[in-house]
C-alpha positions as CSV (number, residue, x, y, z in Angstrom):
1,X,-23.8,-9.4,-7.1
2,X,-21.4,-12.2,-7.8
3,X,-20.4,-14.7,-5.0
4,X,-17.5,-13.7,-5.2
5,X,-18.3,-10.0,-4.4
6,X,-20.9,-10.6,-1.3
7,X,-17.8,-13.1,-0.2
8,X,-14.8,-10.1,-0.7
9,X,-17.6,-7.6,1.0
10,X,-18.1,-9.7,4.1
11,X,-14.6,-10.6,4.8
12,X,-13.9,-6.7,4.2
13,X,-16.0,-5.9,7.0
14,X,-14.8,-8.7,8.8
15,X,-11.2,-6.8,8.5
16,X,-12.6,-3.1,9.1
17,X,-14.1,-4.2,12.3
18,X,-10.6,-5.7,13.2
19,X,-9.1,-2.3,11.9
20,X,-11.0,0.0,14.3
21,X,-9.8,-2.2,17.2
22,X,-6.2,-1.4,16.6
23,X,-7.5,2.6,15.8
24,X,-7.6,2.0,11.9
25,X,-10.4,3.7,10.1
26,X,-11.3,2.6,7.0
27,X,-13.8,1.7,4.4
28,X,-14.9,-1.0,1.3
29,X,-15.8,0.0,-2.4
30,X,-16.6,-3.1,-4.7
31,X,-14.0,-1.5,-7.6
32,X,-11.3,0.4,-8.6
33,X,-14.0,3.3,-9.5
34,X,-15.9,3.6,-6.7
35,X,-11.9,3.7,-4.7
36,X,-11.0,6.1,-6.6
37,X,-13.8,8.4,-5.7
38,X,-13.7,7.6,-2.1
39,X,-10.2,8.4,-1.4
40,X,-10.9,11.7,-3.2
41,X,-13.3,12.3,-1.1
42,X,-11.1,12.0,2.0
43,X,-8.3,14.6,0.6
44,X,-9.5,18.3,0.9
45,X,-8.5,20.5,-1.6
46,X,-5.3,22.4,-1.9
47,X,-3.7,19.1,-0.2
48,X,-0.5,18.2,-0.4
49,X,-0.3,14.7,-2.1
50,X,2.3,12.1,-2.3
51,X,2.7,8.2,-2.4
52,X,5.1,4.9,-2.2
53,X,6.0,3.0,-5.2
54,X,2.6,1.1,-5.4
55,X,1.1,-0.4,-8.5
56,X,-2.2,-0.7,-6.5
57,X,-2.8,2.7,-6.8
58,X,-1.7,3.0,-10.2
59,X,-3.8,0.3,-11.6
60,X,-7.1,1.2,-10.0
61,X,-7.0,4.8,-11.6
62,X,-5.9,6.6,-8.4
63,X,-3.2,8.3,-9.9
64,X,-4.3,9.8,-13.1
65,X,-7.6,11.2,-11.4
66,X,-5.5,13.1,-8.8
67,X,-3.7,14.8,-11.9
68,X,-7.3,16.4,-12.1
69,X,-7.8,17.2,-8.9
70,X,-7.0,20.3,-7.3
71,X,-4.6,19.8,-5.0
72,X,-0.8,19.8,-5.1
73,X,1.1,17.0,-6.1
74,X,4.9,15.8,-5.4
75,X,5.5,13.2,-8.0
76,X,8.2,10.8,-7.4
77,X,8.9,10.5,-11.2
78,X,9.7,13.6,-12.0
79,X,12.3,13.3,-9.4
80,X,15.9,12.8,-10.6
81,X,17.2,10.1,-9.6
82,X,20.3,11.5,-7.8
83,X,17.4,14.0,-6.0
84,X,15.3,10.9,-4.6
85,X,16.7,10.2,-0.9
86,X,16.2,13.8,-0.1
87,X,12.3,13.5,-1.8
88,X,11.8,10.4,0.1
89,X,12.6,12.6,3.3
90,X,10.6,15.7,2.0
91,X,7.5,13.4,1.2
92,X,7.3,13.2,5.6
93,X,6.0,16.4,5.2
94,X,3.0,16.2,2.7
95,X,-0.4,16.1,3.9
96,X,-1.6,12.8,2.5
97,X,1.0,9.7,1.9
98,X,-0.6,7.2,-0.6
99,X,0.5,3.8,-0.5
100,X,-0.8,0.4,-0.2
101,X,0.1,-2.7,1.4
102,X,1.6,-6.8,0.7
103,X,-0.6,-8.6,2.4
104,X,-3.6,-7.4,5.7
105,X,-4.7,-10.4,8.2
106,X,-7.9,-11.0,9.2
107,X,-7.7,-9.7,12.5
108,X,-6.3,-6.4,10.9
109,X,-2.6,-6.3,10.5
110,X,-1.0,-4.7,7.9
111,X,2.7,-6.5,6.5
112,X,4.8,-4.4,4.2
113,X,8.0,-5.8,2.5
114,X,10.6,-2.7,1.6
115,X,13.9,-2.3,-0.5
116,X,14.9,1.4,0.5
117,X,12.4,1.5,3.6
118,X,10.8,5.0,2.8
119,X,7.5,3.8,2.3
120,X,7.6,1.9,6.0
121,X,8.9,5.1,7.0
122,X,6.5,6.9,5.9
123,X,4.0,4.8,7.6
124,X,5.7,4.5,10.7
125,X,6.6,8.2,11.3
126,X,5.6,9.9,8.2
127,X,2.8,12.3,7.6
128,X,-0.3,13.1,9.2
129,X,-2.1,11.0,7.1
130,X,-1.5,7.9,4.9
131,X,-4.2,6.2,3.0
132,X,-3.9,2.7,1.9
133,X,-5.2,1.4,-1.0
134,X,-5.7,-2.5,-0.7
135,X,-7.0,-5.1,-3.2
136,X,-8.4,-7.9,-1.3
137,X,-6.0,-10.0,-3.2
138,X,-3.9,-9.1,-0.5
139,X,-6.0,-11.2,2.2
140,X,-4.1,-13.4,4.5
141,X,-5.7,-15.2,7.3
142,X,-2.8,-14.8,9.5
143,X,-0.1,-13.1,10.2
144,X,2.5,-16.2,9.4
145,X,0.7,-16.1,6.2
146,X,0.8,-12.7,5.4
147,X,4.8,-12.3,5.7
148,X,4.3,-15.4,3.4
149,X,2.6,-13.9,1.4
150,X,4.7,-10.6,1.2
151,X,8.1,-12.5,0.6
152,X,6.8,-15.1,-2.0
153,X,4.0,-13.3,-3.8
154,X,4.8,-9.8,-3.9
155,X,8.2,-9.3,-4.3
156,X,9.4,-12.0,-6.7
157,X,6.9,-10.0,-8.7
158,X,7.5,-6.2,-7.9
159,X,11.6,-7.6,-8.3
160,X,10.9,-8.0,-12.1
161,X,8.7,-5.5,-12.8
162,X,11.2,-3.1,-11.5
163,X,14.4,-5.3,-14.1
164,X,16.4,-6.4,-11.4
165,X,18.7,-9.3,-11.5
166,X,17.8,-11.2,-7.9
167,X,17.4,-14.8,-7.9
168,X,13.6,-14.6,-7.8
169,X,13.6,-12.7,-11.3
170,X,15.1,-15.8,-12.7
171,X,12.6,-19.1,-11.4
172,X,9.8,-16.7,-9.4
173,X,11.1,-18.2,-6.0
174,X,11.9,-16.1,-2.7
175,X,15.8,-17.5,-2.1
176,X,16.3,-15.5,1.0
177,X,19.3,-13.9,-1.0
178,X,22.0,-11.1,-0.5
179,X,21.4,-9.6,-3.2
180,X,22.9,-6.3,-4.2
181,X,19.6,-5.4,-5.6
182,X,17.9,-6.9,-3.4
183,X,13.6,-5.7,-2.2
184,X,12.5,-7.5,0.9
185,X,15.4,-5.6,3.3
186,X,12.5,-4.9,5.8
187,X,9.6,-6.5,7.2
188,X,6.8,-4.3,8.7
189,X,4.2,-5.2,10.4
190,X,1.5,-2.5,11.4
191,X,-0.5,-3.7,14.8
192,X,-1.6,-0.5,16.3
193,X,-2.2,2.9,15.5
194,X,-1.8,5.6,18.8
195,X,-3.6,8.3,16.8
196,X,-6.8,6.8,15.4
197,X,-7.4,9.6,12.8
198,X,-4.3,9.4,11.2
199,X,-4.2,5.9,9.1
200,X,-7.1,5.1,6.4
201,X,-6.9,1.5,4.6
202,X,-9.5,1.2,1.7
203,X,-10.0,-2.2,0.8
204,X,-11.3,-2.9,-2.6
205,X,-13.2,-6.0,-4.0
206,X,-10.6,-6.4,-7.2
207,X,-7.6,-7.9,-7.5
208,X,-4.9,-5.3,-7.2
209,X,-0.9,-5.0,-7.2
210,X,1.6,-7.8,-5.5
């Protein structure tokens, strides 16, 4: 084991015991393999499956390996476009919402930056469960950090992945702006959870999404 790994493995645990004080279960796999396997492993079969724009769960694997699983899946891209706000409402009622998350403290709170809101949503008051698949790339120490962290590091990025024409797409800088097309519209910060079973955060020792 690198240093690196036994140092991503003890601040995990660090944050998982942080987690279950605020009635957040979760769990640490070293890679995007291992992740993969363990979130299956948490969704029964015949599931109804759905997720937020994420490329965390895209780049570990998670979303080609569900394609082989048996369960049922609502795909947001084979959603027309003009179909999406009334998807983004349906998805409240799937069994499983996949997502993950712009930054997690150390003490265990979870900060997500949204453009349309439906993956806060969905986290907020969405289905019965939501799994979160989190890189621990993502690692703030605090929370002051974290929203850092969410407004300068992840959605400069996830604004020019997506082609939009924002001020950070052009020099990679946060600007604060009023853009029409505009990402960061809502800051969320998770604290608490009132029903302990029903959020899951699965931090991984790689490097993953914004």
């Amino acid at each position: 084991m690198s240093v690196l790994s036994e140092f991503y493995e003890k601040q995990a645990q660090t944050i998982l015991k942080a987690l279950k004080k605020r009635q957040i279960s979760g769990g640490y796999c070293p890679d995007s393999k291992s992740a993969v396997q363990y979130v299956l492993s948490l969704i029964p079969e015949g599931a109804c499956v759905t997720w937020g724009g994420s490329e965390s769960i895209r780049q570990c694997g998670l979303l080609d390996a569900l394609t082989a699983a048996p369960v049922k899946l609502w795909d947001r891209a084979k959603v027309d476009p003009k179909e999406m706000k009334s998807f983004y409402r349906q998805a409240f009622c799937a069994d499983f919402y996949l997502m993950s998350a712009n930054a997690i403290t150390l003490d265990g709170q979870i900060v997500n930056i949204d453009g349309n809101g439906n993956r806060v949503a969905a986290l907020s008051y969405g289905p019965d469960r939501v799994i979160l698949i989190v890189g621990m790339n993502k690692v703030a120490a605090t929370l002051d950090e974290a929203i850092d962290r969410a407004q300068n590091l992840a959605a400069p990025p996830n604004a020019m992945r997506l082609g939009l024409e924002t001020p950070c797409t052009k020099d990679g800088v946060c600007h604060n702006c009023f853009s029409k097309q505009k990402i960061c519209n809502m800051l969320h910060v998770l604290q608490f959870s009132r029903d302990p079973e029903r959020i899951h955060v699965v931090l991984v020792g790689e490097s993953l999404g914004f």
